[in-house]
MMTF fields as JSON, N, C-alpha, C and O atoms, coordinates in Angstrom:
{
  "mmtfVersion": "1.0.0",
  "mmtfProducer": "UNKNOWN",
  "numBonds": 415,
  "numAtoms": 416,
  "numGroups": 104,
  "numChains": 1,
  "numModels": 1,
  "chainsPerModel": [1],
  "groupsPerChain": [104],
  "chainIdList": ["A"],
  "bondAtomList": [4, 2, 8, 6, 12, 10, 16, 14, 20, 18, 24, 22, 28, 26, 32, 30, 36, 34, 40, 38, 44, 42, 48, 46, 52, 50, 56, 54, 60, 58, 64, 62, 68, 66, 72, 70, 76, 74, 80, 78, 84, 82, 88, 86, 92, 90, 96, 94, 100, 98, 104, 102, 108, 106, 112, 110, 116, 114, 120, 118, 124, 122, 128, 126, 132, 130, 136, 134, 140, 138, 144, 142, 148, 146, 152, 150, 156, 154, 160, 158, 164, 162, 168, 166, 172, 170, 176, 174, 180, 178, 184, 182, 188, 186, 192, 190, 196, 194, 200, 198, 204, 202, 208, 206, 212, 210, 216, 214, 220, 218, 224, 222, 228, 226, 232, 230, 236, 234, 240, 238, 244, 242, 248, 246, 252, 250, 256, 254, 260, 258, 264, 262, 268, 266, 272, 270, 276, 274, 280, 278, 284, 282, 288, 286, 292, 290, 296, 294, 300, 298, 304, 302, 308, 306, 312, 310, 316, 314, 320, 318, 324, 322, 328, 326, 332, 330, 336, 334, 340, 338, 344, 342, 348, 346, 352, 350, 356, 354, 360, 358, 364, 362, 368, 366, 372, 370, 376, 374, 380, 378, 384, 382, 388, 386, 392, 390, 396, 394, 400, 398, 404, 402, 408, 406, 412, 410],
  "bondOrderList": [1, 1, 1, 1, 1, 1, 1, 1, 1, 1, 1, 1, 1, 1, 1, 1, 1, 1, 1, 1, 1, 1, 1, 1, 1, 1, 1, 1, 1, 1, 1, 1, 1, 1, 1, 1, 1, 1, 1, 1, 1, 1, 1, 1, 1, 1, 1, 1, 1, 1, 1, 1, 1, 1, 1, 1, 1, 1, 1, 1, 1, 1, 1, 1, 1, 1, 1, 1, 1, 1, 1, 1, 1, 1, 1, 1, 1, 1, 1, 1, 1, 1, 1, 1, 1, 1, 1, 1, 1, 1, 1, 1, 1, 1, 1, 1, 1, 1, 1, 1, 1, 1, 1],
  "groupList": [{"groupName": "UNK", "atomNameList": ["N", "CA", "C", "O"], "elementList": ["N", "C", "C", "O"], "formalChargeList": [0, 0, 0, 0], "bondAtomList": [1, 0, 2, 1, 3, 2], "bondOrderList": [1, 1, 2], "singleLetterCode": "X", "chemCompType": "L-PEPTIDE LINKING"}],
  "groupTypeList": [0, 0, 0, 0, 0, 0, 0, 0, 0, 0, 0, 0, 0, 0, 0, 0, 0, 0, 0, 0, 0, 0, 0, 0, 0, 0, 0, 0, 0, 0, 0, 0, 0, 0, 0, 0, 0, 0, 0, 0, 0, 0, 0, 0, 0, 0, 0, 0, 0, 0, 0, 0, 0, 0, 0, 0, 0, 0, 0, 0, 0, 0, 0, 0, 0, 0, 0, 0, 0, 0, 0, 0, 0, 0, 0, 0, 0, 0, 0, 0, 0, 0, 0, 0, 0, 0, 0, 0, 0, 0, 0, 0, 0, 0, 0, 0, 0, 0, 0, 0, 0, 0, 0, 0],
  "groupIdList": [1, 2, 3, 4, 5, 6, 7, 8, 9, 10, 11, 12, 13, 14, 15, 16, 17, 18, 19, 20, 21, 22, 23, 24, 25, 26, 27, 28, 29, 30, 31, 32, 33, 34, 35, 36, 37, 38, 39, 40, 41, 42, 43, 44, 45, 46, 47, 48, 49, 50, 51, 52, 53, 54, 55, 56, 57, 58, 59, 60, 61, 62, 63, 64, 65, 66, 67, 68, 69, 70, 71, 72, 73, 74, 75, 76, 77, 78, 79, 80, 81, 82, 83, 84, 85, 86, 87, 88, 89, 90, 91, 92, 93, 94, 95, 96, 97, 98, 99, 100, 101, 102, 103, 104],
  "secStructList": [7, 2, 2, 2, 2, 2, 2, 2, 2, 2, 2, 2, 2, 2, 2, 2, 2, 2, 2, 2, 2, 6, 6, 4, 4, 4, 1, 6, 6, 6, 2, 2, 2, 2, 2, 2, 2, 2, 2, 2, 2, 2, 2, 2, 2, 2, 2, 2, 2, 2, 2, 2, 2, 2, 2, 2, 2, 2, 2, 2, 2, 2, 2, 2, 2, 2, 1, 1, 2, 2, 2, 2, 2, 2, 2, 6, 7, 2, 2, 2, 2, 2, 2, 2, 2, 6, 6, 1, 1, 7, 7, 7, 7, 1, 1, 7, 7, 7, 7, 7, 7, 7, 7, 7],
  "xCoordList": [63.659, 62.451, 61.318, 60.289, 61.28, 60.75, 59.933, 58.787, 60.903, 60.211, 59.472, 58.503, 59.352, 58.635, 57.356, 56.294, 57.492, 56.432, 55.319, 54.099, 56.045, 55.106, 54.778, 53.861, 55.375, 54.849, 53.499, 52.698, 53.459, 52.783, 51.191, 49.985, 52.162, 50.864, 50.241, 49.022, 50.869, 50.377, 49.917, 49.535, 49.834, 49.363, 48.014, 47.216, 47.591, 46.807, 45.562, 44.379, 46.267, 45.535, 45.259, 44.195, 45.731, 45.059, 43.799, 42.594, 44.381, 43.267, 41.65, 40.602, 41.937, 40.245, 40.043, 38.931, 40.897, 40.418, 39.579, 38.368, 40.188, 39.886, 38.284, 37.489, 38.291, 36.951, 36.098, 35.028, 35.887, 35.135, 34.693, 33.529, 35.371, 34.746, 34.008, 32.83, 34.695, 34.141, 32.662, 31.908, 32.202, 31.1, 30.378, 29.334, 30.501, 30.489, 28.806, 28.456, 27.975, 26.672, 25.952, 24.746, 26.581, 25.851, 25.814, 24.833, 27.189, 27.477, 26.417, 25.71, 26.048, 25.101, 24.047, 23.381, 23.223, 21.997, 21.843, 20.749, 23.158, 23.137, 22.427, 21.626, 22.904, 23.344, 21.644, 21.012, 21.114, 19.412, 18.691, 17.685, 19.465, 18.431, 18.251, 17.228, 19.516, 19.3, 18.787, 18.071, 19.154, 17.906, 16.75, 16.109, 16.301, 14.86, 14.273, 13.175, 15.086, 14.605, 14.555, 13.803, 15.483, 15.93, 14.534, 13.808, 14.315, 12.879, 11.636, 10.593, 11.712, 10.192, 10.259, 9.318, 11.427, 11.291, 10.895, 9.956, 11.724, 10.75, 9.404, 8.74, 9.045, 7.64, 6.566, 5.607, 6.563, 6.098, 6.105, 5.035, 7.426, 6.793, 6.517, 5.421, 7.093, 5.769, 4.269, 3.413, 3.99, 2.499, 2.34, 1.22, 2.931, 2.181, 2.265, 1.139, 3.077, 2.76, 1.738, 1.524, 1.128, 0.036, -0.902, -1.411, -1.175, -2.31, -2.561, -3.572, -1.536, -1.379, -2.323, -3.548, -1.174, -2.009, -3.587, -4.387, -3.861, -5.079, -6.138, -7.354, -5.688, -6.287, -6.892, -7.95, -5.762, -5.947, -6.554, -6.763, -6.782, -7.872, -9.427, -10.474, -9.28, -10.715, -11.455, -12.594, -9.876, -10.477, -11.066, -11.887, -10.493, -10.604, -12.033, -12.652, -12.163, -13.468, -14.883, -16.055, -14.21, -15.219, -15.805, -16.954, -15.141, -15.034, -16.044, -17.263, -15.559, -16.379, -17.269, -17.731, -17.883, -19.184, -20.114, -21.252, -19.493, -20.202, -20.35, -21.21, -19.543, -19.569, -20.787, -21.459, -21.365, -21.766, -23.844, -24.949, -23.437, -24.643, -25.158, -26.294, -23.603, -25.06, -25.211, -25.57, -24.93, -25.422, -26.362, -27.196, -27.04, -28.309, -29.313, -30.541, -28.702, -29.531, -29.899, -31.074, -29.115, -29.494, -30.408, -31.237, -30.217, -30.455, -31.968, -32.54, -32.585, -33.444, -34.717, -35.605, -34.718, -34.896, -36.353, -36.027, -37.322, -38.342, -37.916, -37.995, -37.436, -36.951, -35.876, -35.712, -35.185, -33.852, -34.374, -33.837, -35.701, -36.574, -37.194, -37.032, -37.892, -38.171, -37.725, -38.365, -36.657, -35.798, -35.132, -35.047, -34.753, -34.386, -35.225, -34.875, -36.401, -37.696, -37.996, -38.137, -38.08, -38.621, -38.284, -38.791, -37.186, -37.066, -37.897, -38.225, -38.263, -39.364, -40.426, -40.904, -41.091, -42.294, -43.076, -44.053, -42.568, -43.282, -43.154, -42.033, -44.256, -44.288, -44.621, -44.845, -44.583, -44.983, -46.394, -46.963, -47.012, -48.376, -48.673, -48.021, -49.97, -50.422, -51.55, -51.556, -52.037, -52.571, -51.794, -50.774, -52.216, -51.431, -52.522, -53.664, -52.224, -52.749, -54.191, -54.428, -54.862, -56.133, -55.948, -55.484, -56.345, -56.441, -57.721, -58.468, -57.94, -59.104, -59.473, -58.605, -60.307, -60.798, -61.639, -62.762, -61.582, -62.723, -63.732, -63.211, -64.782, -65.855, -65.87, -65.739, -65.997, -65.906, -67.581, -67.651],
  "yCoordList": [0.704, 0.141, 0.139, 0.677, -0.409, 0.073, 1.063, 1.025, 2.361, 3.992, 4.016, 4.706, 3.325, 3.954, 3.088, 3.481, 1.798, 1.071, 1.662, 1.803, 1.874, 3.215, 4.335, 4.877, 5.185, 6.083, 5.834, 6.229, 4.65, 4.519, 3.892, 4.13, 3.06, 2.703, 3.518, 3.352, 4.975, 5.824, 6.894, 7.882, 7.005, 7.549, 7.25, 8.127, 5.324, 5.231, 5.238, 5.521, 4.805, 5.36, 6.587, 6.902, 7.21, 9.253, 8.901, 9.063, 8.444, 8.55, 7.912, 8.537, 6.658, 5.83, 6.888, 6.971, 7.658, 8.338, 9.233, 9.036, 10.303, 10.9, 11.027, 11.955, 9.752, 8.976, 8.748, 8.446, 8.699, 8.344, 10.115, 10.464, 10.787, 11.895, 12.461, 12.782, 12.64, 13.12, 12.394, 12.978, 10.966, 10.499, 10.499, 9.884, 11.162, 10.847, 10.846, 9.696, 11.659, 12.069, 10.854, 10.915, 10.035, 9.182, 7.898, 7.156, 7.578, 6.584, 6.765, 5.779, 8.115, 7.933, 8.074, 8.058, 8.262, 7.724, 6.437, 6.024, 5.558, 4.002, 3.432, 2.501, 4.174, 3.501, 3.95, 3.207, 5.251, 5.389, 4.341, 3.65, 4.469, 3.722, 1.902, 1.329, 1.515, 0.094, 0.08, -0.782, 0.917, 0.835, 0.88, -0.17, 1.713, 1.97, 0.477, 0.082, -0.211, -1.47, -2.578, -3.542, -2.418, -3.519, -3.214, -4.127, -2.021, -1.701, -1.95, -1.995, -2.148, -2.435, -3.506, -3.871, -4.598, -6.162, -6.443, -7.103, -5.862, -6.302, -6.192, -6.935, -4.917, -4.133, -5.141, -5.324, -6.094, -6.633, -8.086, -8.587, -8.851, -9.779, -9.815, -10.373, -9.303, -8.465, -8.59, -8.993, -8.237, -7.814, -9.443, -9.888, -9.799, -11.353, -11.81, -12.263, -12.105, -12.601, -12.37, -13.214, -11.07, -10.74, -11.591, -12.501, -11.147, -11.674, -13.663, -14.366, -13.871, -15.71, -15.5, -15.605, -15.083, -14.914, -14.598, -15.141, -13.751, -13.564, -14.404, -14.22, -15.087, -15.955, -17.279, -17.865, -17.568, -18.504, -18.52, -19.489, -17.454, -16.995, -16.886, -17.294, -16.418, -16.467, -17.818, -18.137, -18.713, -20.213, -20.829, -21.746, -20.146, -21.217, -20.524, -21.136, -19.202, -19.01, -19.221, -19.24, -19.364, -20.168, -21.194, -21.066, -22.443, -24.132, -23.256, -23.422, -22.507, -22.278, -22.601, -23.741, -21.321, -20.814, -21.764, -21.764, -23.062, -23.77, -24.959, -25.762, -25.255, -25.997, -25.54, -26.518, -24.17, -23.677, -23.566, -23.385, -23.77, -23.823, -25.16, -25.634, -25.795, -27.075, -27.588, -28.765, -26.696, -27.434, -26.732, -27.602, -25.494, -24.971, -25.926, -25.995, -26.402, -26.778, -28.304, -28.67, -28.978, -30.2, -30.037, -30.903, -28.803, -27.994, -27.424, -27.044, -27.422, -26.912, -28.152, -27.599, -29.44, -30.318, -30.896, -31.185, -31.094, -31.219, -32.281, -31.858, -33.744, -34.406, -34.241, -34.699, -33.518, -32.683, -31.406, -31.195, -30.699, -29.838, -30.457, -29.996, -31.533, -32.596, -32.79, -32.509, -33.258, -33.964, -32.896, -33.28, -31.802, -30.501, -30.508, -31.023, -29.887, -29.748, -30.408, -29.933, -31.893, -32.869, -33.093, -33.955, -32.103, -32.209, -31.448, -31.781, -29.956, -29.408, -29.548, -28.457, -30.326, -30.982, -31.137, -31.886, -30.203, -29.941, -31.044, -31.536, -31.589, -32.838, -32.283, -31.116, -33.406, -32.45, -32.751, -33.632, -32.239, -31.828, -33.038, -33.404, -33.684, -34.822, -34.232, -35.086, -33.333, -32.964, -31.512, -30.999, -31.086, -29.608, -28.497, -28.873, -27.659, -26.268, -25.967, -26.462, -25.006, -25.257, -23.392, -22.812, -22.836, -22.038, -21.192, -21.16, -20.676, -19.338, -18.22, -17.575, -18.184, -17.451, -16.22, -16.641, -15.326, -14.494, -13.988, -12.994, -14.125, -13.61, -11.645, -11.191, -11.067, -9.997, -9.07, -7.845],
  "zCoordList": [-6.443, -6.996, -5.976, -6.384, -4.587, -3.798, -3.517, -3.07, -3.944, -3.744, -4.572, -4.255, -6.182, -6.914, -6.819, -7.303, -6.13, -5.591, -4.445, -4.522, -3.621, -2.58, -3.076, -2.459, -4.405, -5.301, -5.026, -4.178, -6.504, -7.323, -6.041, -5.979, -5.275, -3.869, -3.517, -3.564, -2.919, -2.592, -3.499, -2.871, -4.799, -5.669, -6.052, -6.386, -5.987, -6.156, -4.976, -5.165, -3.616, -2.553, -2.599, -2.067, -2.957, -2.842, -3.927, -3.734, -4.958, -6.247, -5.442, -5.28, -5.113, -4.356, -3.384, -2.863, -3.084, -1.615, -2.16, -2.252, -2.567, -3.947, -4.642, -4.793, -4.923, -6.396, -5.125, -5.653, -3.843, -2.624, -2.212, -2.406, -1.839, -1.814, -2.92, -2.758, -4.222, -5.17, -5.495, -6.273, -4.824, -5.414, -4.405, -4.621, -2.768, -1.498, -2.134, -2.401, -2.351, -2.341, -3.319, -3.555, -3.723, -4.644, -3.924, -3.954, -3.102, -1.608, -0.804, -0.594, -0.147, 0.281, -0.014, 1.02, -1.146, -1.984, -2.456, -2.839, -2.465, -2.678, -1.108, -1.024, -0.054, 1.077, 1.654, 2.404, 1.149, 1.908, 1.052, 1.216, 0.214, -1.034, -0.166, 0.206, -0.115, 0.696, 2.098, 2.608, 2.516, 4.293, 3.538, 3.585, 2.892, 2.313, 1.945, 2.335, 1.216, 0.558, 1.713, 1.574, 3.034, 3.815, 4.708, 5.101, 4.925, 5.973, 5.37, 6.022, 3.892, 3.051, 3.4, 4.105, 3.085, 2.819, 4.714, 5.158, 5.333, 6.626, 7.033, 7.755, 6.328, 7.064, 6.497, 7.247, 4.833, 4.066, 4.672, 5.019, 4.821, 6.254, 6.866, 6.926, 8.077, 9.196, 8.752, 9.539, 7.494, 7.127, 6.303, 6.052, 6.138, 5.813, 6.793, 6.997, 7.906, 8.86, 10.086, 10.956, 10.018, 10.328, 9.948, 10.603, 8.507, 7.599, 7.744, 7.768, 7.789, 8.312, 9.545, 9.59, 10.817, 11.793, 11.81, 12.572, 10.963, 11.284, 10.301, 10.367, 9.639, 8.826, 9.467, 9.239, 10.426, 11.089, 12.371, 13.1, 12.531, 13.729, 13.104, 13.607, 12.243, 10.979, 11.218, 11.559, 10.763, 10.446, 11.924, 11.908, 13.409, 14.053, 15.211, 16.081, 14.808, 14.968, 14.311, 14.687, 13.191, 12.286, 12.785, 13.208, 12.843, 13.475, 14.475, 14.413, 15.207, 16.662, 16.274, 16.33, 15.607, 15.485, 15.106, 15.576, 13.805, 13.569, 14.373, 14.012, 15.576, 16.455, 17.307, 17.633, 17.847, 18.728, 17.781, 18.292, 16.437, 15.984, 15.777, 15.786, 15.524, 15.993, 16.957, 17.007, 18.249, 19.759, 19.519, 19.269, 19.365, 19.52, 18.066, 18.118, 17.191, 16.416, 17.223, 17.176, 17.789, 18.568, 19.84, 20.122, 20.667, 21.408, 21.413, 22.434, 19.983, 20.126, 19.25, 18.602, 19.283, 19.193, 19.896, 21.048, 19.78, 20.439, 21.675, 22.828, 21.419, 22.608, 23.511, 24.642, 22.826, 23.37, 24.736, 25.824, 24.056, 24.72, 26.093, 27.223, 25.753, 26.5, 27.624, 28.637, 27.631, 28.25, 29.379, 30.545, 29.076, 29.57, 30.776, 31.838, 30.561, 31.085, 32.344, 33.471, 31.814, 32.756, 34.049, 34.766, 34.446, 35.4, 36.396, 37.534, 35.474, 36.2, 35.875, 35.565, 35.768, 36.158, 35.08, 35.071, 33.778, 32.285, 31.424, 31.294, 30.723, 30.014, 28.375, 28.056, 27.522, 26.42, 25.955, 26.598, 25.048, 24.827, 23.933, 22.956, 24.54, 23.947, 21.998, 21.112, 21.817, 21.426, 20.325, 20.787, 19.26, 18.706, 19.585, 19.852, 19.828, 20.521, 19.282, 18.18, 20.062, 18.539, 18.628, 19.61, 17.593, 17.249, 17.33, 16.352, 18.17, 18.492, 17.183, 16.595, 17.013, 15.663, 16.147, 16.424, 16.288, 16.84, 15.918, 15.414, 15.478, 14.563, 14.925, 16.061, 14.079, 14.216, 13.805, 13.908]
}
């Protein structure tokens, strides 16, 4: 009973061995086919994680920029101007400047 147990064992081992070559070319079209899919799903995080990254560089040059505009908007302030100044010797103008007209 044995023998016809290792038969039949080894009958059906030849057969998978067998059904593996005969489909070898479709094994490996399953098998490009999944690297193919395993290298998209990386290349695609990778690329959102870029896009985060760079989103958040967007945002935090932003803040800059608007940080840096309103020192020039405080910055450019008539007493703010003033004050700058006064150390070299420039005061501000008691009077508005008058305007010269030339008759032609």
């Amino acid at each position: 009973m044995t023998s016809f147990q290792d038969k039949k064992t080894t009958f059906f081992r030849l057969k998978w061995v067998e059904w593996i070559f005969v489909n070898l070319p479709f094994v490996c079209y399953l098998v490009v086919l999944g690297v193919i899919y395993i290298a998209n799903a990386h290349a695609s995080e990778k690329a959102v994680r870029r896009i985060e990254a760079l989103k958040q560089e967007v945002k935090d040059i932003s803040w800059r920029a608007m940080s840096l505009q309103q020192e020039v908007m405080n910055g450019s302030i008539q007493s703010q101007i003033g004050a700058k100044v006064s150390d070299s010797g420039l005061v501000p103008a008691e009077h508005p400047p008058l305007k010269i007209q030339v008759d032609e």
